[in-house]
N, C-alpha and C positions, 0 to 999 in steps of 0.2 A: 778326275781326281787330282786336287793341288801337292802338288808336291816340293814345287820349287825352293818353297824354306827348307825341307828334312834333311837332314843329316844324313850321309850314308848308311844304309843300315849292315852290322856287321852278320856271320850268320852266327845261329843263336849255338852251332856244338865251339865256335872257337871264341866263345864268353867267357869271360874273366872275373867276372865280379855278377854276382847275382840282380837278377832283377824284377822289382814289383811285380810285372806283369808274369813273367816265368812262374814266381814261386806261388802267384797265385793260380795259373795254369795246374799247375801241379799240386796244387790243394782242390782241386777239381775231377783230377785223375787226367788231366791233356797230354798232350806229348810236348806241346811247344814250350820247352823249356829244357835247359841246360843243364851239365852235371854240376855245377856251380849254382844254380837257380832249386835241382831236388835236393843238393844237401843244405843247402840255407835253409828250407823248407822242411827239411827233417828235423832239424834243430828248432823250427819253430815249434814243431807239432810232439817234441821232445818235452818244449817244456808247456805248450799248450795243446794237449792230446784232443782237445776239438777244433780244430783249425780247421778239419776238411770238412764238419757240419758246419761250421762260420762261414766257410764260403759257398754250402749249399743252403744254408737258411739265406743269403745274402742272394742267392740268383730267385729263388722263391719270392723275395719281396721284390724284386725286379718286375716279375712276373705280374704280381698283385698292383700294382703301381705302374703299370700300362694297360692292364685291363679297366684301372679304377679312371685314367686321365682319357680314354678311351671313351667311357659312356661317357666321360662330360666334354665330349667330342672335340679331344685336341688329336689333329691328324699331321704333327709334326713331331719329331723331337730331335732333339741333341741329348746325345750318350756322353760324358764328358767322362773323362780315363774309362775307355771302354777296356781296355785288356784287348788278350789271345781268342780271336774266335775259338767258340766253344759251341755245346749244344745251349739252343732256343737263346738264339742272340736274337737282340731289341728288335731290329729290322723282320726275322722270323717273326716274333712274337705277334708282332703289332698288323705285320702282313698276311697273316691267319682270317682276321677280321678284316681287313681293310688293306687291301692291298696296295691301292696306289698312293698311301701314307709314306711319307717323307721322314728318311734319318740320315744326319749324321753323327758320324764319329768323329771322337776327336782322344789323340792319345799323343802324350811323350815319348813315347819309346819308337825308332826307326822301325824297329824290327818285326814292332804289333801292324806298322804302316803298311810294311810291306806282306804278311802273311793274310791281311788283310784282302788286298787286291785282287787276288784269284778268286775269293771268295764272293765277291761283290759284283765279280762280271757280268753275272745274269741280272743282275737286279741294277743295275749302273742307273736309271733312269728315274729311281726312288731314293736311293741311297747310295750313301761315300762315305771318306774317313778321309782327315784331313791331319797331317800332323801339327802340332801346339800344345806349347805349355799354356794350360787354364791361369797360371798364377799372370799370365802377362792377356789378361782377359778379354780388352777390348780389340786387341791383337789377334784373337782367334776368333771372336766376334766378326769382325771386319773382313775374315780369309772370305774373296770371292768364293772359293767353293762351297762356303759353309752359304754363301749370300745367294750362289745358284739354286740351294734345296730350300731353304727356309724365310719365310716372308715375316719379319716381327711385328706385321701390321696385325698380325694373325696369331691368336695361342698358338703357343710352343708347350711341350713340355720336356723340362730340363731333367735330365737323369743322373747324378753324383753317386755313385756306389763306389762303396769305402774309397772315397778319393777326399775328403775334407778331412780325413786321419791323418793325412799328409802335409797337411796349411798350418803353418803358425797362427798366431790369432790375429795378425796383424794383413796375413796372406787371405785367411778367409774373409777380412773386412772388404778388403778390395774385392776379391773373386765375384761374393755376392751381392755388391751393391752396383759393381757394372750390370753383373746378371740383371739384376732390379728394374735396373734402367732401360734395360737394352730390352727386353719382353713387356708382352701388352697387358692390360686384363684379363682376366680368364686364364690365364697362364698360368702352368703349377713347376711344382721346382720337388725333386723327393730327394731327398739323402738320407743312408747311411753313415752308423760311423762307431768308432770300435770304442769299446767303453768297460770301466773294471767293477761298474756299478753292482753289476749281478755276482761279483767276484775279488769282492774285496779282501777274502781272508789270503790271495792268490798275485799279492803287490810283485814280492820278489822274482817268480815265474815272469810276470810282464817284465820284469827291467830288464832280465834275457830276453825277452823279445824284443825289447828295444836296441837293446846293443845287437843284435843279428841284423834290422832293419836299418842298422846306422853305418852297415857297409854297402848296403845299397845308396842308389842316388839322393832318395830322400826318406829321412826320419820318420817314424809315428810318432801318432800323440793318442792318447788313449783318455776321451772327456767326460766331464758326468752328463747328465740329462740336464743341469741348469744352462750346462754351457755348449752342449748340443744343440737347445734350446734357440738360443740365442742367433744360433745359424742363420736362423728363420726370422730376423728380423725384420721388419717393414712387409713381411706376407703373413697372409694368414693359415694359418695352420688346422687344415681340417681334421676333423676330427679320425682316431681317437687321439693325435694332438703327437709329443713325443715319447715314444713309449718303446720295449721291449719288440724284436720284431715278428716275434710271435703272437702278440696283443694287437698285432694292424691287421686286421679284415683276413686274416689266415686261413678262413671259411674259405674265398673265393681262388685259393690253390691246393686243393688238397687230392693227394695224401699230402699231409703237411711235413717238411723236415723234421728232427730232431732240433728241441729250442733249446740252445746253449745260452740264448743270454750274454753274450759278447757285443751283440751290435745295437743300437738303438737307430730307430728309424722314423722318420715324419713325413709325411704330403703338407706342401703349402701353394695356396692364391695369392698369386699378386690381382688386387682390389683396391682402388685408390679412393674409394670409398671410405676404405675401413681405417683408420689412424691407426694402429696396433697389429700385430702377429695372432690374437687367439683369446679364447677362450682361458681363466689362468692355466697355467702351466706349472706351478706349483703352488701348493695352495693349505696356505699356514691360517688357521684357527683363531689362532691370539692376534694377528695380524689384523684381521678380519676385525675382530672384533674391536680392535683400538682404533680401526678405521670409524668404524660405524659410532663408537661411543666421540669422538671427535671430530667427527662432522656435522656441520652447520642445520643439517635437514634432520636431523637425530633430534625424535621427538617420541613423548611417552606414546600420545596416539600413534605413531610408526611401531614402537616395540607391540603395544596388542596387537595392531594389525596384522605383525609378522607370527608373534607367537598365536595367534586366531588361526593363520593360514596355517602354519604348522601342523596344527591339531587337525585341521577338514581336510588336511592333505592324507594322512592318517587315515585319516574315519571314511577317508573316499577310497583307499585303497582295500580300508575291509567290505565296504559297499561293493569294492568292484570299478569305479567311475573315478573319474578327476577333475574336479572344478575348473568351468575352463578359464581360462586366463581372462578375456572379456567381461565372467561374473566378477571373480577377484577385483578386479581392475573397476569395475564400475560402485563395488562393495565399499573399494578403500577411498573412492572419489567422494561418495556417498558419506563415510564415517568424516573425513576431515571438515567436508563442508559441518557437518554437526559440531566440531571443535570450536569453528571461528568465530 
């Protein structure tokens, strides 16, 4: 376990000033956290009375999101701001199924480094924690220790929970595009990330949440789904795409949390195949349409065709059946050649 960069770690009852990791300890019900760490955390949950379901909907998609990279057989990963051991950490999780699967950690905080260490002693030979800031990426990329557990010739999957809340938008460009680089194909990347979307009529409660988090080391930002979205640049984004984290495969953890609707969450593929991120992601009607009336290939025989398929898609669904793609597709080859 590298340690040689970290900073001393203080202990956590003679803390001063609260810290991410603590108060989310303690929005978990942990102990590792401070009397400066449960009252910042009181004040959160003061003016946000779901805070402690936001971090147990948050460990649930954790959950769903190593089972899901799992079957699509990645036996690595990097936890990136892992936090306070807690119960069903990544390295559990993932060693349930597959045990001799490789993690590390990687967190800022001295403190999470060292309560770490005891934890890990039995399992040293699958897994570590390595202290680094993600913001300085290629940096933590690079730590031999992360280079002793994980091979990038190899998927990886990368795990960000609620840690890109904390990136300016200039922090996330770099974060994720080293990411990008530095992982193979078949590689998935899942984040988190705290959003007012679901909770708009609830602005002023968040700016106290902001000023509580702005005595911590580092700020939130609280983003919509366009610009969550975005995160996810140059991967692609499996489906159901970005959404509420409730609406991601919630089936495959259940009893399911209470869904507060605070955090939006996504899986994505790096596939150099694919030029783009996804399937759309928001997806405006009128747009649509001034696409298609202003492109070059926009022709009347195209509009029957479409509204044709329309209708048998219809009349197949009250048959029961669906036209497969192959008829379509040989129907509309079929009609155009009759145009020329």
């Amino acid at each position: 376990m590298d340690v040689s960069l970290q900073p001393k770690a203080k202990s956590i009852a003679a803390a001063t000033k609260p810290s991410i990791a603590g108060m989310y300890n303690h929005y978990l019900g942990g102990s590792n956290n401070s009397a400066v760490d449960r009252d910042a955390a009181k004040e959160v949950q003061e003016a946000m009375p779901d805070a402690s379901n936001l971090a147990k909907e948050n460990r649930s998609y954790l959950r769903r999101c190593i089972g899901y990279m799992y079957a699509c057989g990645i036996r690595q990963f990097i936890d990136i701001g892992s936090g306070h051991p807690t119960d069903g950490n990544t390295h559990e999780i993932i060693h349930s199924v597959a045990p001799l699967a490789k993690v590390v950690y990687v967190d800022i905080d001295p403190t999470v480094v060292e309560y770490w260490k005891g934890r890990l002693s039995a399992v040293n030979n699958t897994t570590t924690i390595i202290y680094g800031d993600i913001r300085k990426t290629q940096e933590v990329l690079d730590n031999p220790e992360l280079a002793r557990f994980i091979n990038f010739k190899e998927p990886v999957g990368v795990l960000m929970m609620c840690v890109a809340c904390f990136f300016t938008e200039a922090e996330i460009t770099t974060v994720m595009s080293t990411i990008r680089s530095a992982i193979c194909d078949g590689s998935y990347v899942a984040v988190t990330h705290d959003t007012l979307d679901g909770h708009k009529h609830e602005k002023d409660k968040i700016t106290k949440v902001q000023k509580i988090y702005n005595n911590t080391s580092i700020p939130i930002f609280f983003r919509s789904r366009e610009e969550v979205a975005r995160i996810f640049q140059g991967l692609y984004l499996v489906e159901p795409g970005v959404v509420f984290l409730d609406e991601w495969r919630v089936e495959t953890d259940l009893p399911a949390p209470k869904a507060v609707r605070w955090l939006y969450g996504g899986v994505a593929r790096k596939d150099s195949t694919l030029e783009n991120s996804t399937l759309p992601i928001h997806f405006d009607p009128m747009q649509l349409r001034k696409g298609i009336i202003n492109s070059a290939i926009f022709t009347s025989s195209t509009l029957l065709v479409v509204i044709w398929w329309c209708v048998s898609i219809l009349e197949s669904f009250v048959d029961g059946e669906i036209t497969p793609f192959q008829q379509f597709k040989d129907m509309t080859l079929s009609w155009d050649g009759k145009q020329e």
